[in-house]
C-alpha positions in Angstrom: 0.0 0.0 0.0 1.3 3.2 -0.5 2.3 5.9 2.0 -0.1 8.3 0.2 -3.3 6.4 1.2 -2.4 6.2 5.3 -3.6 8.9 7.0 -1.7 10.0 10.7 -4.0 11.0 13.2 -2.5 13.1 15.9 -4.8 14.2 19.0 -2.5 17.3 20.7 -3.1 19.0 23.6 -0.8 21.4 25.1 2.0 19.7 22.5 4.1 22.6 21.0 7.3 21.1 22.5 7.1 17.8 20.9 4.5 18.0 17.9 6.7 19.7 15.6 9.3 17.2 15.9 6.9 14.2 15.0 5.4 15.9 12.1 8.8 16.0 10.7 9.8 12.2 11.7 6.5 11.1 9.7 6.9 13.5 7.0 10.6 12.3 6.5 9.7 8.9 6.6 7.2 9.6 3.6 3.6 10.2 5.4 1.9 12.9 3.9 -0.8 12.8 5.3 -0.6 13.7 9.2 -3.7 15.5 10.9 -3.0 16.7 14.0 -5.9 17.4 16.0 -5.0 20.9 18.5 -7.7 19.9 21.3 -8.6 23.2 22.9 -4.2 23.7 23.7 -3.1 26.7 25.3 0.2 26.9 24.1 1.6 26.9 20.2 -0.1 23.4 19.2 -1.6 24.6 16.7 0.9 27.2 15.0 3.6 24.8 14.8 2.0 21.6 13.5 0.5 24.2 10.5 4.4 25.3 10.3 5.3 22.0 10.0 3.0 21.1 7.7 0.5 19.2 9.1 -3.0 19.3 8.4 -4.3 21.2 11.5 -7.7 21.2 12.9 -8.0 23.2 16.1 -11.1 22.5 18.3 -12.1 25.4 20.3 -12.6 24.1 23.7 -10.5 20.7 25.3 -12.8 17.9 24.3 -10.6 15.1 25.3 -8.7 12.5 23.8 -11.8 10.7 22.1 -13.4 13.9 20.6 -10.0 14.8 19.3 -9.9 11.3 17.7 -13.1 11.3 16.3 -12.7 14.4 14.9 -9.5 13.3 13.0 -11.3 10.4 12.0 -13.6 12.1 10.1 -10.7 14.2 8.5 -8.9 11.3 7.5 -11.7 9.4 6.2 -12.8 13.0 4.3 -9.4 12.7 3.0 -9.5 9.1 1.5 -7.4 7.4 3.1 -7.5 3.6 3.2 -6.0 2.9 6.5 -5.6 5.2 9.4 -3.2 5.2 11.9 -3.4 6.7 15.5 -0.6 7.7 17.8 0.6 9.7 20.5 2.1 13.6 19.8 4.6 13.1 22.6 7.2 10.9 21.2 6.6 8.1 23.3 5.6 6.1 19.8 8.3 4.9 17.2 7.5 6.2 13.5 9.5 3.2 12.5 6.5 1.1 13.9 4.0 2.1 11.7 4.9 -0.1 9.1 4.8 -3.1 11.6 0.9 -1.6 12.6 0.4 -1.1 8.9 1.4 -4.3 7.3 -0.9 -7.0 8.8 -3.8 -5.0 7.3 -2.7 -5.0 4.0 -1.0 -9.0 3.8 -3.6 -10.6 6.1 -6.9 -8.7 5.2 -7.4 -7.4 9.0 -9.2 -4.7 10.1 -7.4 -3.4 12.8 -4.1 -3.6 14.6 -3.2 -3.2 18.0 0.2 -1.9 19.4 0.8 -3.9 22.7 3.2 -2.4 25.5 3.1 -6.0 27.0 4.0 -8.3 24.1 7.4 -9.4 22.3 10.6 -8.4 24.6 11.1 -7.4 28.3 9.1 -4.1 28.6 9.7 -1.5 30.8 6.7 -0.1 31.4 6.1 2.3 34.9 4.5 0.9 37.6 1.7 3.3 37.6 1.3 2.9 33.7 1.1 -0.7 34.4 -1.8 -0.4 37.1 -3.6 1.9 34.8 -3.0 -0.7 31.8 -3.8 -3.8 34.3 -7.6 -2.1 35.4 -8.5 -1.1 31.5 -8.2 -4.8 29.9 -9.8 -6.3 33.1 -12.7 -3.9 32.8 -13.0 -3.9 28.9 -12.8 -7.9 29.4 -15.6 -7.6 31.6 -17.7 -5.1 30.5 -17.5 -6.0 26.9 -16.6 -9.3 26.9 -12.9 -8.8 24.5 -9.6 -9.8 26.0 -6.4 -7.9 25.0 -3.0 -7.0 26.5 -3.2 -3.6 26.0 -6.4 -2.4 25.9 -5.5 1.0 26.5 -2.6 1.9 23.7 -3.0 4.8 21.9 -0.9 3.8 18.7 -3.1 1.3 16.7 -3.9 1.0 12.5 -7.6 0.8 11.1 -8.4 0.0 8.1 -10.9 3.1 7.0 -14.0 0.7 5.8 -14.1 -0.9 9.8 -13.3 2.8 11.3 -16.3 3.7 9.2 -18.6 1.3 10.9 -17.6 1.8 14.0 -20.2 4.0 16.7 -17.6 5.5 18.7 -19.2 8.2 21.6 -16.1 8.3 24.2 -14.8 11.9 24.5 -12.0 10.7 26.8 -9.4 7.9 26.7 -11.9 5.4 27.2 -12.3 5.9 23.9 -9.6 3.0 23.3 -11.6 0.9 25.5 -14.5 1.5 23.5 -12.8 0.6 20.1 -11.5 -3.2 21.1 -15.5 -3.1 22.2 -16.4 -2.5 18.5 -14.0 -5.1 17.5 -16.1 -7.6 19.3 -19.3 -6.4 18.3 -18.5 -6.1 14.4 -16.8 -9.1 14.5 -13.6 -7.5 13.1 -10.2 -9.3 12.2 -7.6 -8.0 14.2 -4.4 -8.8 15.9 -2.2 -7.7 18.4 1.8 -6.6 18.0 4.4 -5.8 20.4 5.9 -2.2 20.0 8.6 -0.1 21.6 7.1 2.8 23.8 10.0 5.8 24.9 9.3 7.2 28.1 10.4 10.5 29.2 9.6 13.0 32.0 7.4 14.5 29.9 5.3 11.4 27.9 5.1 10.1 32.0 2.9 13.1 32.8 0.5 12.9 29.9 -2.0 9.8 29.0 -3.4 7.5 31.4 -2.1 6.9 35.3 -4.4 5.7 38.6 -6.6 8.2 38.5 -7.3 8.2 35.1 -7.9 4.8 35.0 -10.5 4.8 37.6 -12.5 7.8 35.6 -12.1 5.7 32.7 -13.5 2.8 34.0 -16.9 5.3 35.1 -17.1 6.2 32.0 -17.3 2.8 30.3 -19.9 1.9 32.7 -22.0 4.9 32.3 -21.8 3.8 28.1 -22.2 0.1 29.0 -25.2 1.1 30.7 -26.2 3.6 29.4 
């Protein structure tokens, strides 16, 4: 498949220091296509992912993870693209990887392809990350009946006919919850690949932690039930 039809979709908030620098690692490796969603920032975001050539969509208030994805879904589909890729504006993901994400669609015919934190070599994932990562797959196992090893990764491929069946609602990071859930209840073909993650200072203080995790699992109960 060629570079031309994968679409990059890049939820941002608060990312000036480290957007930029993606854009140009995707761009260099021959993605085109990169659509960074600003999510209500208060910094730069937005400036310097249109200076770097992104495709920039600013939202005016801070919807949360899942509204910026959703939103960028709906660009990237607009845009044509046959798969769609989502990742992290921090650095904490490995552009190198997206072939790995990328290739199982294409050769095997799945839908979807999860990064996993937990699979292939030794990880090294933070204890608190691990918690977090430990109380999302137990509750997407139990509240919608799909079991994965990393149930909340943010860097993942979608082949663009699945995303477009998919009824996502989350505004927050259950949102990645809430896609394995559609995997189950469209049936899709998908699999699950190890990938390297980079942690910093800085990646440690965004995404998902204790706390989060706990406000994630009320929100996939309050959709479960819903």
């Amino acid at each position: 498949m060629k570079k031309s039809e994968i679409a990059i979709v890049v939820p941002a908030y608060n990312e000036a220091k480290t957007v930029g620098k993606l854009i140009k690692k995707l761009v260099y490796a021959g993605y085109k296509n990169v659509i960074v969603v600003d999510d209500g920032s208060h910094d730069q975001t937005f400036e310097v992912a249109q200076n770097c050539g992104a495709v920039a969509l600013q939202l005016p208030i801070n919807r949360g993870a899942g509204g910026a994805l959703r939103t960028g879904f709906s660009e990237a589909i607009n845009l044509g693209a046959k798969i769609v890729v989502m990742m992290d504006a921090d650095l904490q993901h490995r552009v190198s990887d997206i072939k790995k994400l990328v290739e199982p669609i294409v050769k095997k015919k799945l839908d979807i392809v999860l990064g996993s934190r937990l699979l292939g070599e030794k990880h090294k994932m933070p204890k608190t990350r691990q918690i977090a990562n430990i109380t999302g797959n137990l509750t997407t196992r139990l509240l919608l009946g799909i079991n994965v090893t990393d149930s909340q990764s943010g860097f993942r491929a979608i082949r663009a006919k699945a995303l477009k069946k998919m009824d996502l609602k989350s505004s927050r990071w259950e949102i990645c919850s809430e896609m394995v859930g559609e995997i189950k209840r469209l049936n899709l073909k998908f699999t699950e690949i190890p990938i390297k993650v980079v942690y910093t200072t800085y990646s440690l203080s965004k995404g998902q932690n204790f706390k989060n995790g706990l406000k994630t699992l009320a929100r996939l109960l309050a959709i479960k039930f819903k």
